[in-house]
C-alpha positions as CSV (number, residue, x, y, z in Angstrom):
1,X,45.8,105.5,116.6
2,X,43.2,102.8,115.6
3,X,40.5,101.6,118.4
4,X,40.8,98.1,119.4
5,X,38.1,95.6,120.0
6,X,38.5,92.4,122.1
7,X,37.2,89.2,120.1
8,X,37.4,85.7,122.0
9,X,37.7,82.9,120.6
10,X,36.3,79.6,122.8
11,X,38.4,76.4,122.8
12,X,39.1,73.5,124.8
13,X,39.5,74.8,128.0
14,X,39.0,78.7,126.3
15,X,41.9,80.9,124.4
16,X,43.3,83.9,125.4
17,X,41.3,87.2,123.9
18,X,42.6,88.1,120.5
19,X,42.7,91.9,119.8
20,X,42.3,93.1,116.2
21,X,42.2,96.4,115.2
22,X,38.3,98.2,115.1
23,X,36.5,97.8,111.6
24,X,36.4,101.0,109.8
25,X,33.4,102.2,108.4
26,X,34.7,104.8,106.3
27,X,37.3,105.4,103.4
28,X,40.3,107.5,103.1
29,X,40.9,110.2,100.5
30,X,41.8,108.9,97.2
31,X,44.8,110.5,97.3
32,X,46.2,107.6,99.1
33,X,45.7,105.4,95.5
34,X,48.9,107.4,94.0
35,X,49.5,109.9,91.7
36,X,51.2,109.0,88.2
37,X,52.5,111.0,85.7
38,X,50.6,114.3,86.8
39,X,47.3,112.3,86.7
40,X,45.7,112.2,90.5
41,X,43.0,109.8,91.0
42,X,39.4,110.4,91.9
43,X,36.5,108.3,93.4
44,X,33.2,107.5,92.5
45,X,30.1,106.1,92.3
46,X,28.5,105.6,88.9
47,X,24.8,104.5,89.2
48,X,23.1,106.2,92.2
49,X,19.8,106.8,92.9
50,X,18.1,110.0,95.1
51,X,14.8,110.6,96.3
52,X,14.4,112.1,93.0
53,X,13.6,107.9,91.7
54,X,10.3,106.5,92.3
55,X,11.5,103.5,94.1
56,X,14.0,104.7,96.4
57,X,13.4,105.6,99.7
58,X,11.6,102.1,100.3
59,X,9.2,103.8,97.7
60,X,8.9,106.5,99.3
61,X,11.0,109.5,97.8
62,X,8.6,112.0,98.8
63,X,5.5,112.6,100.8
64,X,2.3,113.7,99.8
65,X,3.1,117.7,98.8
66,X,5.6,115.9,97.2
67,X,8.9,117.3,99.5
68,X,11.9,115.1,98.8
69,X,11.9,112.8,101.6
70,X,15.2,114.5,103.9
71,X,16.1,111.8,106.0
72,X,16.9,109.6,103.4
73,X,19.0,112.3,101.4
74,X,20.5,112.8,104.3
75,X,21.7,109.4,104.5
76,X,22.9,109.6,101.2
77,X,24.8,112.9,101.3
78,X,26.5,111.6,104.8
79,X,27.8,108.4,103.4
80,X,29.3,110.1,100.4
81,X,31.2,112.4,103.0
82,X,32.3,109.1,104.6
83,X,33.3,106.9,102.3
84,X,35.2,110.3,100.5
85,X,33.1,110.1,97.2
86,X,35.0,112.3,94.7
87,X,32.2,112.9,92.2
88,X,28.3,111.2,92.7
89,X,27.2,110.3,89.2
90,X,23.2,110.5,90.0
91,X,21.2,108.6,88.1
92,X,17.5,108.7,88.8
93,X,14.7,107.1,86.9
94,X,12.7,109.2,84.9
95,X,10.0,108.9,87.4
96,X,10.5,111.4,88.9
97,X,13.6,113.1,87.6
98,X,12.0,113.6,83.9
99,X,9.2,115.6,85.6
100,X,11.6,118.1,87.2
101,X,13.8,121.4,86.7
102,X,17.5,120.1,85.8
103,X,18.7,122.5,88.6
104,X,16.1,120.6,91.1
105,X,18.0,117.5,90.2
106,X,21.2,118.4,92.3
107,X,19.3,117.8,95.7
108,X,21.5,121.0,96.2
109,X,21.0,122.3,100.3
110,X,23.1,125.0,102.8
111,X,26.3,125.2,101.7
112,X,26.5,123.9,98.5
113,X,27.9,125.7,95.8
114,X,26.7,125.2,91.7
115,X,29.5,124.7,89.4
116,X,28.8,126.2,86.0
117,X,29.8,126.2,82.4
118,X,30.5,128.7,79.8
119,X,27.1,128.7,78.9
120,X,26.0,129.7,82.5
121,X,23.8,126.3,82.8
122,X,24.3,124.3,86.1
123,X,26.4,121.3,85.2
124,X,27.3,120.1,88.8
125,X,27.4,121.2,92.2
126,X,29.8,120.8,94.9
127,X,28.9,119.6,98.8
128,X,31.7,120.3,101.4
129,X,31.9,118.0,104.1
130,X,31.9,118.5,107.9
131,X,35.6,117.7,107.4
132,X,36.2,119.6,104.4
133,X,36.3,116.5,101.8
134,X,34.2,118.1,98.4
135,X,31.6,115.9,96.5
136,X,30.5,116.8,93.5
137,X,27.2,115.6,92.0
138,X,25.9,115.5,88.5
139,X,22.6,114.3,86.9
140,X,21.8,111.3,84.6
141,X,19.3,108.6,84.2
142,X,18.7,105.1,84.4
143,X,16.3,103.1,82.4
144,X,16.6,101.6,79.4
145,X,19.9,103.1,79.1
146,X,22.0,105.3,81.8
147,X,23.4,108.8,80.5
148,X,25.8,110.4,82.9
149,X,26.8,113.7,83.6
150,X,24.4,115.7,81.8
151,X,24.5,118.9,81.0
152,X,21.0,119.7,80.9
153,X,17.9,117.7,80.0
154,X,17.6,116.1,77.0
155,X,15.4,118.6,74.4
156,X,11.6,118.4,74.2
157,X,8.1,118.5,76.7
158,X,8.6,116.6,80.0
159,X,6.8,113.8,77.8
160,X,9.5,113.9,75.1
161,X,12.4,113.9,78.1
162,X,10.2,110.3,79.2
163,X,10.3,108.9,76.3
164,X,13.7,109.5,75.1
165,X,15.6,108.3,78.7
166,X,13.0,105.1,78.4
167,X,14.7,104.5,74.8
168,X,17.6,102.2,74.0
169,X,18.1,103.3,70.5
170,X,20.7,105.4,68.3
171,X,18.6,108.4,68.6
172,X,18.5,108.0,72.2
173,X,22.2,107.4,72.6
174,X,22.9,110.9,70.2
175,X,20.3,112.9,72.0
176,X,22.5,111.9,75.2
177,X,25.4,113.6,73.6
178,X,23.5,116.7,72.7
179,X,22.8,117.1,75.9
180,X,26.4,116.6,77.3
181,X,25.9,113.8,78.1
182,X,27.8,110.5,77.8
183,X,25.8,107.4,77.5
184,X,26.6,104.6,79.4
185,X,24.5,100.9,79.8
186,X,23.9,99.6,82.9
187,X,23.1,96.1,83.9
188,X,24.8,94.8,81.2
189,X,24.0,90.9,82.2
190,X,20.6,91.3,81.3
191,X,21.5,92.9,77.8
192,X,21.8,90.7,74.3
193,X,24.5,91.8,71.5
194,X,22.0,92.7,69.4
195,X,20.9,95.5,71.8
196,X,24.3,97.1,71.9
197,X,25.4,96.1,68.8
198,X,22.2,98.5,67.9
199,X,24.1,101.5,69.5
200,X,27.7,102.8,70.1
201,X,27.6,103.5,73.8
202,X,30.2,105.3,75.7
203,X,31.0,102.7,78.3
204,X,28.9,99.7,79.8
205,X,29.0,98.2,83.5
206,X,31.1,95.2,84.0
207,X,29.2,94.6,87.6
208,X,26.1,95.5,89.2
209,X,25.1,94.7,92.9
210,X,21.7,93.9,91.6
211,X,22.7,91.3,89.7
212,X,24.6,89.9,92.6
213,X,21.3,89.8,94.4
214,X,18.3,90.0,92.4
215,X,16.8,85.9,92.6
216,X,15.8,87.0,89.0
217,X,18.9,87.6,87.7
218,X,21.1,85.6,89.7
219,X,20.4,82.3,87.7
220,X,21.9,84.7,84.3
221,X,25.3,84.1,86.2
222,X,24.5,80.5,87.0
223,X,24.0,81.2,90.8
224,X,21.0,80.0,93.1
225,X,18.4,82.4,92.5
226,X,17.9,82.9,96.8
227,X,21.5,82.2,97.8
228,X,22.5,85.7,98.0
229,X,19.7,86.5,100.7
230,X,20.6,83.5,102.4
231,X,23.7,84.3,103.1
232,X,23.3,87.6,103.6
233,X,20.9,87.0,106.3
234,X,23.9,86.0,108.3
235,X,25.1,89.3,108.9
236,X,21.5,90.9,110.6
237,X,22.9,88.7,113.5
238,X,23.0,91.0,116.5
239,X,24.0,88.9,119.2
240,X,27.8,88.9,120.6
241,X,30.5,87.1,118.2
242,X,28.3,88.8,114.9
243,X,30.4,89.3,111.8
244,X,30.8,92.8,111.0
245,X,27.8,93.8,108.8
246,X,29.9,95.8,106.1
247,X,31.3,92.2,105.4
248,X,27.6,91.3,103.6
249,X,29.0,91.9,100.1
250,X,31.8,89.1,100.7
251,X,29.1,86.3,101.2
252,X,27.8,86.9,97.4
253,X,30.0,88.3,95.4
254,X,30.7,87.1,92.4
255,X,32.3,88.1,88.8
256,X,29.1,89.1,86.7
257,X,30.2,86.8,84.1
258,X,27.6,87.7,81.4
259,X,28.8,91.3,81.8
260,X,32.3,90.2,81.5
261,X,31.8,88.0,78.4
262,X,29.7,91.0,76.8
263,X,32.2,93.4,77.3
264,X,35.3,91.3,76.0
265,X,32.8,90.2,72.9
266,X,32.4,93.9,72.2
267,X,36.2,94.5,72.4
268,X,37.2,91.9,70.4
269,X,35.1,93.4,67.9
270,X,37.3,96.4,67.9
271,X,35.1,98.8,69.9
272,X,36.8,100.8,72.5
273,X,35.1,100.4,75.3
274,X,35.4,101.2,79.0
275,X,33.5,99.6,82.0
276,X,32.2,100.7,85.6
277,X,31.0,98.7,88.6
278,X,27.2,100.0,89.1
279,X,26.5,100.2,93.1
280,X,22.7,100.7,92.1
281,X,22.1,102.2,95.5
282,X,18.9,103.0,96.1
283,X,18.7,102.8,99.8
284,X,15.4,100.3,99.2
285,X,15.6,96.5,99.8
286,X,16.5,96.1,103.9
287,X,15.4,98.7,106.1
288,X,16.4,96.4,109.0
289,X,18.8,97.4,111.5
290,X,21.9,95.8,111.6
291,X,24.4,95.4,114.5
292,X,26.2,98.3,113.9
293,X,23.2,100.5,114.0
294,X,22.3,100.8,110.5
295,X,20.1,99.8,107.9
296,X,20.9,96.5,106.0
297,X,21.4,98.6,102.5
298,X,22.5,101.7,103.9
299,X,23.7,104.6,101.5
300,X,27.5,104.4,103.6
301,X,27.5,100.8,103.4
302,X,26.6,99.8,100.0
303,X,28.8,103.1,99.0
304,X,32.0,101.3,101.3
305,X,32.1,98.5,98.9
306,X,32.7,99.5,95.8
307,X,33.3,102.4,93.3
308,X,35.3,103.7,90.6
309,X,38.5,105.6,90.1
310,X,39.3,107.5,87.4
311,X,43.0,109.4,86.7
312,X,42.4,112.9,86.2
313,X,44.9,116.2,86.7
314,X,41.6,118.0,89.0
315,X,40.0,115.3,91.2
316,X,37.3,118.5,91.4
317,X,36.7,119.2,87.7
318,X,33.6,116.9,85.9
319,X,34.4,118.0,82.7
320,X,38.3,116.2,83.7
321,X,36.2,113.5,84.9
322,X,33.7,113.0,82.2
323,X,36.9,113.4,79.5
324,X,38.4,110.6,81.8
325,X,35.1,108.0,81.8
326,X,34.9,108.5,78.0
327,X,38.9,108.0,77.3
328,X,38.7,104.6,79.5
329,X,41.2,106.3,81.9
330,X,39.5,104.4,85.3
331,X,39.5,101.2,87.0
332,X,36.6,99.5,89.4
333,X,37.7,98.7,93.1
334,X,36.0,96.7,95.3
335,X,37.2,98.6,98.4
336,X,35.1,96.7,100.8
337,X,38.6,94.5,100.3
338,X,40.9,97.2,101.6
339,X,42.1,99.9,99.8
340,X,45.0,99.4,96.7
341,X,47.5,101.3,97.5
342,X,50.2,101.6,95.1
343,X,48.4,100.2,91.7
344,X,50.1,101.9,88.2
345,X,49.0,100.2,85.2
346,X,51.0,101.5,81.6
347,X,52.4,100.4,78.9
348,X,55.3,102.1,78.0
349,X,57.2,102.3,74.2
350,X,58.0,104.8,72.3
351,X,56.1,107.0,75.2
352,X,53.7,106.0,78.0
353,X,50.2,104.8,77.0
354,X,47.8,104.7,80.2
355,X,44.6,103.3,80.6
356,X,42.4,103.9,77.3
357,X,45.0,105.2,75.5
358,X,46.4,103.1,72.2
359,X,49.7,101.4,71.0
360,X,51.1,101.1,67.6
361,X,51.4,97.5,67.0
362,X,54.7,97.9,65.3
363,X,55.8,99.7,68.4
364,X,55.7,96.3,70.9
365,X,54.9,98.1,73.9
366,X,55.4,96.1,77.1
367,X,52.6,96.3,79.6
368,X,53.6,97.0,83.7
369,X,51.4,96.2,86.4
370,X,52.0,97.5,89.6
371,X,50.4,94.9,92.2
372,X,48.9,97.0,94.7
373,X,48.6,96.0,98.4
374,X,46.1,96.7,101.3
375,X,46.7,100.0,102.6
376,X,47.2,100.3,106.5
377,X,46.8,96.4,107.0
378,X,47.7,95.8,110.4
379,X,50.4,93.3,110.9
380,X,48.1,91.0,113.1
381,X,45.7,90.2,110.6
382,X,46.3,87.7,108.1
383,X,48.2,88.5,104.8
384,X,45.7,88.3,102.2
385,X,47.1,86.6,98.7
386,X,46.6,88.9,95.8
387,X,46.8,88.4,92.1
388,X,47.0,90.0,88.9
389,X,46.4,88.8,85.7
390,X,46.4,90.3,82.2
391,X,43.5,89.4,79.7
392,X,43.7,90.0,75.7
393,X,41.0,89.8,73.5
394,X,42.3,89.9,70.1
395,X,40.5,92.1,67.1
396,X,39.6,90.9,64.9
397,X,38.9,87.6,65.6
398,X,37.7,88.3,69.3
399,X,40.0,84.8,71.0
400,X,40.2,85.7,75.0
401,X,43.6,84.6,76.2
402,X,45.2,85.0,79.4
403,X,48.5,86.4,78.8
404,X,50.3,86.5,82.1
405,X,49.1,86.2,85.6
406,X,51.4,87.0,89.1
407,X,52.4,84.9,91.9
408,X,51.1,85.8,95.4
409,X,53.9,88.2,96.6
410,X,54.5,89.5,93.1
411,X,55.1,93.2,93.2
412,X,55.1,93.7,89.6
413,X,53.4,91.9,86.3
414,X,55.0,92.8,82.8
415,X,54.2,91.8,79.4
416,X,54.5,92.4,75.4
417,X,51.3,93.8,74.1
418,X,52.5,93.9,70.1
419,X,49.4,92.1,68.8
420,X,46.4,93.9,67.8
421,X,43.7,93.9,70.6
422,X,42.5,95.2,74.3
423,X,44.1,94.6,76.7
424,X,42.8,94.5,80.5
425,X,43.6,93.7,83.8
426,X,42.1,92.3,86.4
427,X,43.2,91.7,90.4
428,X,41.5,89.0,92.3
429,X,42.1,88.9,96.3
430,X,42.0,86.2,98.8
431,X,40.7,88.3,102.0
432,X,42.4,86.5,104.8
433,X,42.6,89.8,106.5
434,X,39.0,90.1,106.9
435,X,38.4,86.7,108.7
436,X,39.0,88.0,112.4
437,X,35.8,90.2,111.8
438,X,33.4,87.6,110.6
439,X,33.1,86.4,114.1
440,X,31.0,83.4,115.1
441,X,30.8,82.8,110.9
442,X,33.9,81.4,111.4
443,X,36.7,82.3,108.5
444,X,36.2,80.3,105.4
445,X,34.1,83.3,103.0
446,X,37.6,85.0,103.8
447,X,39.8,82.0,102.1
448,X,37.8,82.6,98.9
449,X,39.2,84.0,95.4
450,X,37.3,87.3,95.1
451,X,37.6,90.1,92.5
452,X,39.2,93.3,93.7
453,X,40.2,95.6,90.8
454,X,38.5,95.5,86.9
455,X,40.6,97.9,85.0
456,X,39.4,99.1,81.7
457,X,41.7,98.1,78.9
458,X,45.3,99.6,76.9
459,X,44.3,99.4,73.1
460,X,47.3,98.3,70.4
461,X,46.8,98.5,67.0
């Protein structure tokens, strides 16, 4: 049984004590998504940095012998136990992480266990939690560009590893591969069409929480450059009546629309091409303590509100899970929201096409969306109103058209997909459930449209 927590509400003359049940700082297995079709699905966090970056660590990663500073990778492996991180796709800048042994890269510490390939190199390694939850880690970069899931460094002197993870260009993006590697780009907002038109990436991000807070960036999305630490500011309150400080992310989030236009322009011009929310967690830019005891940007909390699920038979394997990223077999979840229990999205015709997978044209698939809900929502909370909508961006001529979109209430969202094109779905939300915990804040960030799932798209052709 939940923990309750009393929160009163003052009115004329005072209200009676409202009782809702006690935020919950963690996240349950991924189990709880649903299994389809013999595919199980697995969390987790693409774009994460460890002491093994310069600037994490509020710049300080290590200390003078140059010992990977332990409290803060303890903080990182501990929220990844809590918020049940399947697999942590690491990806440091190549200060420092160009500098060191691959195996060095894994942070690896009592209990872990290396996971291996064929070729007896160190591909992964797994952490088992207090609780007996398993995270497994691999190793990539983030500069220019972001390879994932190495297998090993990329070939050449420690000055020749530099230079290639600090380059953006087809060479780059092959030497990626060599190395096992996919190659992903992150902070897609900031990048022009010529840059990825330049290279055939794996997959790009369609959000990053940088770009969400960054004055610099912020404008890119047509947002007021200090309004995200304005509002955010709200939530360091301490005092009785504060809003629960997990709830940050709801004050300033908004669809990275450069990303979004990016990625449907580069689909509409008949690349396959799947996208990631980037959590960019560096554990760097508010070291103040919050209400709840933490640090503003703590590795649990930034890690609580968003990640990625990808459909794979072993929730346990990374060579599943890179197959998965690369086929486009994942959606992004802003979990921070509530859970989505119960999502499916297929096509079915002649057979069933899932996520990444293609569609004859002459076949006229249909395309079923299962409307997920908030799993565990307590029946005193208010319903929140949740959407789903289905977005096609025709090849060749790259028109976006929204083809359907649900009713709140709407368990279910079908449609024809016969025309040649991607086709993705997103699911917005309408939190009303998290009002109650935003306190003296009153409830209206809750009443606002927010983005909840970004699915990566059924081809047809």
């Amino acid at each position: 049984m939940r923990a309750l927590i009393v929160v009163t509400v003052i009115g004329c003359g005072g209200t009676p004590a409202v009782k809702i049940p006690d935020w919950d700082k963690t996240l349950p297995e991924a189990s709880v998504l649903g299994s389809w079709r013999g595919l199980n699905p697995a969390r987790g966090i693409i774009h994460l940095h460890s002491p093994y970056s310069h600037d994490a660590c509020d710049g300080m990663p290590r200390d003078a012998n140059g010992i990977p500073n332990e409290p803060c990778l303890a903080d990182l492996r501990a929220g990844l136990c809590a918020t049940k991180i399947d697999f942590a796709a690491l990806t440091d800048h190549d200060a420092s992480m160009a500098d060191e042994s691959f195996s060095t890269l894994f942070s690896m510490r009592s209990g872990d266990v290396a996971v291996m390939n064929t070729a007896n190199e160190q591909i992964a390694s797994r952490m088992t939690c207090d609780d007996g939850h398993v995270v497994t880690f691999t190793v990539g970069s983030e500069n220019e560009t972001m390879p994932i899931m190495l297998d090993r460094h990329v070939a050449g002197t420690v000055q020749q590893r530099h230079d290639t993870y600090n380059a953006s260009d087809a060479a780059a993006i092959t030497a990626y591969h060599d190395a096992g590697g996919l190659a992903w780009f992150a902070h897609t907002e900031s990048k022009t069409l010529d840059e990825l038109h330049a290279t055939v990436p794996d997959g790009i991000e369609c959000y990053n929480l940088h770009a969400n807070l960054d004055p610099k960036i912020r404008p890119l999305l047509g947002l007021d450059p200090g309004g995200a630490i304005q509002a955010a500011a709200n939530f360091a309150d301490t005092n009785p009546g504060h809003p629960e400080p997990d709830l940050a992310l709801i004050s300033f989030l908004a669809p990275n629309e450069p990303a979004l236009n990016t990625w449907n322009t580069l689909l509409g011009e008949g690349r396959k091409l799947p996208a990631t929310a980037g959590s960019d967690a560096h554990e760097n830019a508010l070291p103040i303590t919050l209400a709840d005891g933490e640090r503003g940007d703590s590795y649990r909390r930034v890690l609580r509100w968003f990640g990625n699920i990808v459909m794979v038979a072993d929730p346990q394997d990374p060579a599943q899970i890179k197959a998965a990223l690369k086929a486009g077999r994942l959606y992004a979840v802003f979990e921070v929201m509530g859970t989505p229990e119960g999502l499916d999205i297929r096509a079915t015709g002649s057979r069933t096409y899932e996520l990444g997978d293609t569609a004859p044209s002459a076949e006229g698939a249909t395309l079923t969306v299962d409307i997920p809900h908030v799993r565990n929502l307590d029946p005193s909370l208010p319903a929140p109103g949740v959407r789903a909508r289905v977005i096609w961006i025709e090849t060749p001529t790259g028109v976006v058209t929204e083809l359907a979109k649900s009713a709140e209430g709407d368990a279910q969202l079908n449609v024809h997909i016969g025309a040649p094109g991607a086709y993705r779905v997103e699911i917005t939300i309408v939190p009303s459930h998290l009002g109650p915990y935003l306190g003296d804040l009153g409830t209206d960030l809750a009443e606002v449209e927010l983005p909840w799932v970004y699915a990566s798209p059924i081809y047809v052709q």
